[in-house]
N, C-alpha and C positions, 0 to 999 in steps of 0.2 A: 706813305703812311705806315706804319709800324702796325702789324697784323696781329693779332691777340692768340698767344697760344691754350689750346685747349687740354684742358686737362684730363681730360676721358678720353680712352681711342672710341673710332666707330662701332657699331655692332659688327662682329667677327663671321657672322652668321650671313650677316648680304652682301659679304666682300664678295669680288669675283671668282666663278669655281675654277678649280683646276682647269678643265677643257672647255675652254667657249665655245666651241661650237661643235659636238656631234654628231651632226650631219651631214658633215662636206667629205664628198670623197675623192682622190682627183687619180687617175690613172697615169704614169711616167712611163713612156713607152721611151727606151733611148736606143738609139739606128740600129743597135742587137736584136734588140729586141722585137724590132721591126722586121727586120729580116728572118730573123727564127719563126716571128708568127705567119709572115708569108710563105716562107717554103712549107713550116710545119701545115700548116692552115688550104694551104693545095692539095693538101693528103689527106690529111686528118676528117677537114669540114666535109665534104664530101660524103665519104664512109662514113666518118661517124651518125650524119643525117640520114641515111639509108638504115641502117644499122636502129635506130632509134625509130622511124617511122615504122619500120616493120616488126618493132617492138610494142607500139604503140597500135597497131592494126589487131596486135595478138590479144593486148591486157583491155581493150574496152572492152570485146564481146563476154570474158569470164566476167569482167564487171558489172557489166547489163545481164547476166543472168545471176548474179549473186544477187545485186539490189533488184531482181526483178519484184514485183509489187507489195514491195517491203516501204514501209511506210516511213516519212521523214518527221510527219510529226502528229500530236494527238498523244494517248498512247501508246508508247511503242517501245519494243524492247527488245533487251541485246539480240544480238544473231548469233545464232546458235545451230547446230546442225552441219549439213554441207555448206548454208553461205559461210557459218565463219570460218571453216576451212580453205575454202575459194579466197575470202577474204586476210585472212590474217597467214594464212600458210601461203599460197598459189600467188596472190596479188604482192605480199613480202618480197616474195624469191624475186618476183619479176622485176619489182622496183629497183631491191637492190642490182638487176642485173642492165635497167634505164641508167642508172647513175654510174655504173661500170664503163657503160659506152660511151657516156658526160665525158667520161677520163679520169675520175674520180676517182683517189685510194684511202679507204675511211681506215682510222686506226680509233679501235672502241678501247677505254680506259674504263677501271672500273665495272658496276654490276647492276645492273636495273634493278629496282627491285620489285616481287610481287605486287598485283592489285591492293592486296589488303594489306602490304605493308604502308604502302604508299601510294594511294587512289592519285595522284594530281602527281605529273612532270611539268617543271619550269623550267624552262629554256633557255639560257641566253649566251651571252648576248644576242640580239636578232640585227642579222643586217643586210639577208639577202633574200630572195626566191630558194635557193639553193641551199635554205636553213629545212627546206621538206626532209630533206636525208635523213634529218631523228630521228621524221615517223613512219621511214622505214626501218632504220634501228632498234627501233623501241620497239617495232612489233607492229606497227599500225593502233597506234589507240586514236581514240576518240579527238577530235580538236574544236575548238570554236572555229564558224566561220561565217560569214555575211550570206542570208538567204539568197543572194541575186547571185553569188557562186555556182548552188546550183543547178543555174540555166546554161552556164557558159559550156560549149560542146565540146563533149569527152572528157575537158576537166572535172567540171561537174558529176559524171558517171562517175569518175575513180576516186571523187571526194562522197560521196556517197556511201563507197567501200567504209567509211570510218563513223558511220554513222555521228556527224557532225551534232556540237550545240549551236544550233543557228541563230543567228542575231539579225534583226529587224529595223532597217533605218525607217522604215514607214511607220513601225506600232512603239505608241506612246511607253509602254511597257515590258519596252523586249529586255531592258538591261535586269529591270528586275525578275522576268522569266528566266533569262538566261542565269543569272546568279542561283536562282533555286533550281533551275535543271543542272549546273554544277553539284550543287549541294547533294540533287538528289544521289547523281551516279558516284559522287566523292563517298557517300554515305552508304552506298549497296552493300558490303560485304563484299568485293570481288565477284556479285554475279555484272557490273559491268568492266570494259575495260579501262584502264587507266586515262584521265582526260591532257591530253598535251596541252599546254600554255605558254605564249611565249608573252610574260608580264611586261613587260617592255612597250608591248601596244604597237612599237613604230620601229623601222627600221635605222640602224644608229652605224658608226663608223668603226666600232668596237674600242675604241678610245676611254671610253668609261662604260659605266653602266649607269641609264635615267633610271629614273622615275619609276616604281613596280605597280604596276593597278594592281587592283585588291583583290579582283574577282577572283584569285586562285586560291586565295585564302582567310576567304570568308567562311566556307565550310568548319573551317578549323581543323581540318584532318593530314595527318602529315603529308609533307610535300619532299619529292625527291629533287634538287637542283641538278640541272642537266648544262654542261658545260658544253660551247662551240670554239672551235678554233680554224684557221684554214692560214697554218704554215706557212705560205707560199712566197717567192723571192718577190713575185710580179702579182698583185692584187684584183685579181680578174673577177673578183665574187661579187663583192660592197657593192650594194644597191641603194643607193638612198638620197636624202631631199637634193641635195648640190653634186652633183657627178654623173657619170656615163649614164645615159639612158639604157631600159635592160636589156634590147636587141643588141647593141655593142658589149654588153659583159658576156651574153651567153655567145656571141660570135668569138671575141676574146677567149673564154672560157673552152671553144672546143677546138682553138688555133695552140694550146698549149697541150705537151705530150702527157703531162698527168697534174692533178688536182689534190694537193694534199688536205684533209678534213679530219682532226682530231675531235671525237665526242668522248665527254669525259661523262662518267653516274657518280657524282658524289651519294655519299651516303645519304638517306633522309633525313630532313629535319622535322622534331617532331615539337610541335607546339605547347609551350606552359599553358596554365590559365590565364596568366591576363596577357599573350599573346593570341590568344581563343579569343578573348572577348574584343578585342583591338589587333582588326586584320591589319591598321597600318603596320602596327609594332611588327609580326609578323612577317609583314613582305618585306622590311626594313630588313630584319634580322638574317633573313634568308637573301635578300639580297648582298648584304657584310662578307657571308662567308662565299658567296661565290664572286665576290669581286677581290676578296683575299686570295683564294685560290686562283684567279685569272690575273692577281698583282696588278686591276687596274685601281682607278680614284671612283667613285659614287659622286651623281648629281643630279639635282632637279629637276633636271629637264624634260620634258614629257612632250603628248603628243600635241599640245594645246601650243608649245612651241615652235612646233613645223607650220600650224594654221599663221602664227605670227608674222615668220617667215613670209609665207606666201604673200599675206596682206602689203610687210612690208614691200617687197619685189612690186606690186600692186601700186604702191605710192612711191616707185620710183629710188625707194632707197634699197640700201645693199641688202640682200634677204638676211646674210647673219645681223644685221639692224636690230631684227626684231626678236631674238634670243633675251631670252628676260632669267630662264630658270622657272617657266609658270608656277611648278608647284612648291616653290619655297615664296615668294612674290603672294602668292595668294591666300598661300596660310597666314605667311606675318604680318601681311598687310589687309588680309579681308577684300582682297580685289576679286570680283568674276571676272571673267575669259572677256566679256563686252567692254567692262570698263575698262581695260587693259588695251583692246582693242582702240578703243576711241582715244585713249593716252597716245599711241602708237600715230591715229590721225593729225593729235595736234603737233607730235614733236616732229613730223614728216613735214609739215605746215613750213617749220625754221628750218628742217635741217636740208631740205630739199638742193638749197644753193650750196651747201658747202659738200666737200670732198670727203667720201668713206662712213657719210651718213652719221657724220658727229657734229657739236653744237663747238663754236669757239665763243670767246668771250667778246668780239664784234658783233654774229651772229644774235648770239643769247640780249644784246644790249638794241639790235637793234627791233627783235622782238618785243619788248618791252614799251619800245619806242623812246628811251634815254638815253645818255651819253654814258660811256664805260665811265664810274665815277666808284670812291672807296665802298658804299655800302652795295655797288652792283658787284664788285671783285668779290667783294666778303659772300655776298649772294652764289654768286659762279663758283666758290670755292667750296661752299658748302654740298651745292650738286654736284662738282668732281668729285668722287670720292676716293677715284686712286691717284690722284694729284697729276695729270698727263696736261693739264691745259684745253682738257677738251670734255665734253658730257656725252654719253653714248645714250640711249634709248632707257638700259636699263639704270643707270642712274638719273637717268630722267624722270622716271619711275616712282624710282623709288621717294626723290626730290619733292617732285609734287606731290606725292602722298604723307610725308614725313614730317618734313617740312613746311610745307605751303596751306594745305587743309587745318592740319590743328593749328596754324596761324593767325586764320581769317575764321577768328570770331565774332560777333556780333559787339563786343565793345572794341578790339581791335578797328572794326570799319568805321562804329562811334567816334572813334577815339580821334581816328587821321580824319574825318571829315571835320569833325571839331578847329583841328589845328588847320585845314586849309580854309574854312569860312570864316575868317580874321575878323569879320566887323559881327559874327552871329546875325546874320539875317536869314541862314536855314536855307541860302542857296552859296554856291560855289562861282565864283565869276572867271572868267580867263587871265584876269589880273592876278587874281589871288592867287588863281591855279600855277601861273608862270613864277610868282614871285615867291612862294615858299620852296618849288624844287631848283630855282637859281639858287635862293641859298645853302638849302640841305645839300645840292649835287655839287657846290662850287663853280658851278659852271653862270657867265654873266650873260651871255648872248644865248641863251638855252634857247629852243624854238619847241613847244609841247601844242600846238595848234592841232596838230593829229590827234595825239593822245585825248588833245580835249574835245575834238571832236567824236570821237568815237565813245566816249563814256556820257558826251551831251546828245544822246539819242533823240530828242525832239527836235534840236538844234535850235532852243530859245536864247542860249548866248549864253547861259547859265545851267550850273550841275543843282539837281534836288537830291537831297538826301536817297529818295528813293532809286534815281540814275546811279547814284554814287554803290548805293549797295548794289544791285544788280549787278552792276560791273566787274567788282569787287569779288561776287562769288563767283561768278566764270571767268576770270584769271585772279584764283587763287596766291599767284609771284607776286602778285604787290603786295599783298597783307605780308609775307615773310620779307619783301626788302624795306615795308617802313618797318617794322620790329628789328630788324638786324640795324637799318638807321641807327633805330633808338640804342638798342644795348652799344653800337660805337659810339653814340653821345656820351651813353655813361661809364662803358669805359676808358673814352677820355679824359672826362672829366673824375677820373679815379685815379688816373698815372700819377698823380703826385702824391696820392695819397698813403705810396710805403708798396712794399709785393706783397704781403700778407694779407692786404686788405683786396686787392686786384685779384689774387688767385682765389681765396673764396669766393667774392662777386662773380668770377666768371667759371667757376664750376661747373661747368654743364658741359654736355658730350655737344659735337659740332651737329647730331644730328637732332638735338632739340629736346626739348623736355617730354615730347611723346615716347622716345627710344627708351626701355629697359634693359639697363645691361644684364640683368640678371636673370631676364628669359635665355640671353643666348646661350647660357650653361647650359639648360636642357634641350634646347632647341639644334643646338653643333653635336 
């Protein structure tokens, strides 16, 4: 059958991004390589472990007497005196002399700049343990970190040293405490020290740069972007969702003779007014200029995408499966993290049996419970969106939200129950039911006893309007493959009718008449 070409491309704005997946990391060790880390690694691990412990023996006890009963939370304010000496001089020196013996050789670019020029450092990229180096760098400021941090022994003591903003997975209200104890010490004047941030939330493969949380720049107060890099031939750092667990990179990490780690201080960025009033605008901007400066691409993805992941691996499919781009997904399409989730349930449901966790057009048809016929092609085509013959998760996504929801209207399910109760008696018979999709699908020997079983939910032999809707709203694909039916009926029944009249008629973008192309000017 002759396919109708569309005259609008798709929105530019949900195509696939540059980097699919930012968080796989894979380490390539090849027989050199091997060999280098075991001779060096006979020497090296050893000493260097020695070396570190007895380093580590030295920095808790000035730690435990700097934060002796100095308080974490309540009112409490900066350290001043001998602890911040202890802390910001004595506890520096020693870090940087912990990461010395790592193997580590930091080349610092650029110039911090004061508290009051710039209360807030941003981070990024973030993609290891071994992103702590800044705030030795920096001086030891301030950083968020999870109150259950610190209990954890000795680390805790030395996270202490930085008089952390702590965050609270148990209190209903910690993100918004947390945001105004930013605010507060962004706001001091320089009587606190500068707060580290790494906006990024999650650890990434340095590939792009995701997603910036807000929290560094809701203050409104200029932010200095702090740049990472780690040079190295052999990638022993990258810690993150898909790759080396972290005992292997820090074993890795101390079988190598040195560590290279470039920190760069761009200048500050200081915020317009309606950068002030709109923290995204703000992280957005700030993140631009440090993804130009690192010459990667920017991308959606957040942390909401590693939970994806996981769920997906959880239901059996490939964890990059469930790579959506959350937070572009969620803004254009008004999805929450759940109902993304439960999308992610049902497309695991089809895709379970095929290979690399994509949907093919057997698959997709027998989901449905139909034969591959023109208006389920036309259907399939519309959910690939990059033409491969295959639907990944996030054009699944995107499909039935796009697609499928604004389709299944209330006169939409009127309309097709209408045309399948041929005599109007206001119920639906297995005759009727078989005899209108034989002719709509072409197919003579169709067999739809499943299908009609399963939307004849009392099992009286017959569908009622009310089964019929029911059905209809929780699998949303069939209200968009009878409407796509129909528009192939009529433009059928239009081919003869000249191209001028056919290309009008079928103006519309392939993603529906809910799509606006004219959002994605400002949205790209």
């Amino acid at each position: 059958m002759q396919q109708r070409v569309f005259a609008l491309p798709r929105q530019q704005s949900l195509l696939l991004p540059e980097i699919h997946n930012p968080f796989v990391h894979e380490v390539k060790l090849t027989k050199a390589d091997k060999i280098k880390c075991a001779l060096l690694g006979a020497l090296l691990v050893p000493l260097r472990s020695v070396c570190l412990l007895l380093l580590l023996l030295l920095m808790w006890p000035i730690a435990a007497i700097a934060t002796f009963l100095h308080p974490l939370k309540g009112a409490i304010n900066p350290m001043a005196g001998w602890r911040r000496f202890l802390c910001q001089a004595v506890m520096a020196h020693l870090g940087r002399l912990f990461f010395f013996f790592l193997g580590f050789r930091v080349v610092v670019k650029g110039q911090r700049a004061r508290s009051v020029e710039a209360p807030i450092l941003a981070v990024a990229p973030h993609s290891s343990y071994f992103d702590a180096i800044v705030c030795i760098v920096a001086g030891l400021p301030s950083t968020v970190s999870r109150t259950e941090n610190m209990a954890t022994p000795m680390f805790g003591r030395f996270l202490r040293c930085l008089q952390p903003v702590l965050v609270s997975r148990l209190d209903p209200d910690s993100r918004k405490n947390t945001i105004l104890e930013i605010e507060s010490r962004a706001t001091s004047g320089g009587r606190w020290p500068q707060v580290l941030i790494f906006p990024e939330g999650t650890c990434t493969n340095r590939s792009c740069l995701i997603t910036f949380k807000q929290g560094a720049f809701i203050p409104g107060v200029p932010v200095q972007p702090v740049l990472l890099r780690y040079p190295n031939k052999l990638d022993t750092v990258t810690w993150t969702w898909q790759g080396p667990k972290a005992k292997t990179l820090l074993f890795l990490t101390l079988c190598q003779l040195y560590t290279n780690v470039e920190i760069e201080f761009l200048p500050p960025q200081i915020p317009n007014e309606e950068e002030k009033a709109c923290p995204s605008l703000f992280a957005n901007a700030v993140r631009s200029a440090m993804a130009k400066a690192l010459a990667v691409p920017v991308t959606d993805h957040t942390y909401e995408d590693c939970r994806l992941m996981i769920t997906a691996g959880e239901l059996t499919l490939p964890m990059e499966a469930g790579l959506v781009e959350f937070t572009k997904i969620s803004r254009k399409l008004n999805l929450k993290w759940d109902n993304v989730k439960k999308e992610l349930e049902d497309f695991a449901a089809i895709a379970n049996s095929c290979k690399g966790g994509r949907i093919g057009i057997e698959e997709f048809a027998r989901f449905l419970k139909l034969p591959v016929s023109p208006p389920l092609q036309e259907l399939f085509s519309l959910f690939d969106r990059n033409g491969d013959g295959t639907i990944d998760f996030r054009e699944y996504v995107i499909g039935v939200t796009v697609l499928c929801r604004p389709a299944n209207t209330e006169e939409t399910i009127r309309m097709a129950f209408q045309l399948f109760d041929t005599d109007d008696d206001q119920h639906i018979t297995q005759e009727e039911f078989s005899s209108l999709l034989r002719s709509s699908l072409g197919v003579a020997d169709l067999d739809v006893s499943k299908l009609f079983n399963e939307i004849d939910t009392d099992r009286s032999g017959h569908i009622t309007y009310e089964e019929f809707q029911a059905f209809a709203q929780s699998h949303p694909e069939y209200a968009k493959l009878f409407t796509t039916y129909l528009e192939l009926q009529r433009y059928q029944a239009l081919q003869n009718d000249g191209p001028e009249r056919i290309l009008s008629t079928n103006r519309i973008s392939p993603d529906g008449a809910q799509e606006d192309s004219t959002s994605d000017k400002k949205d790209d």
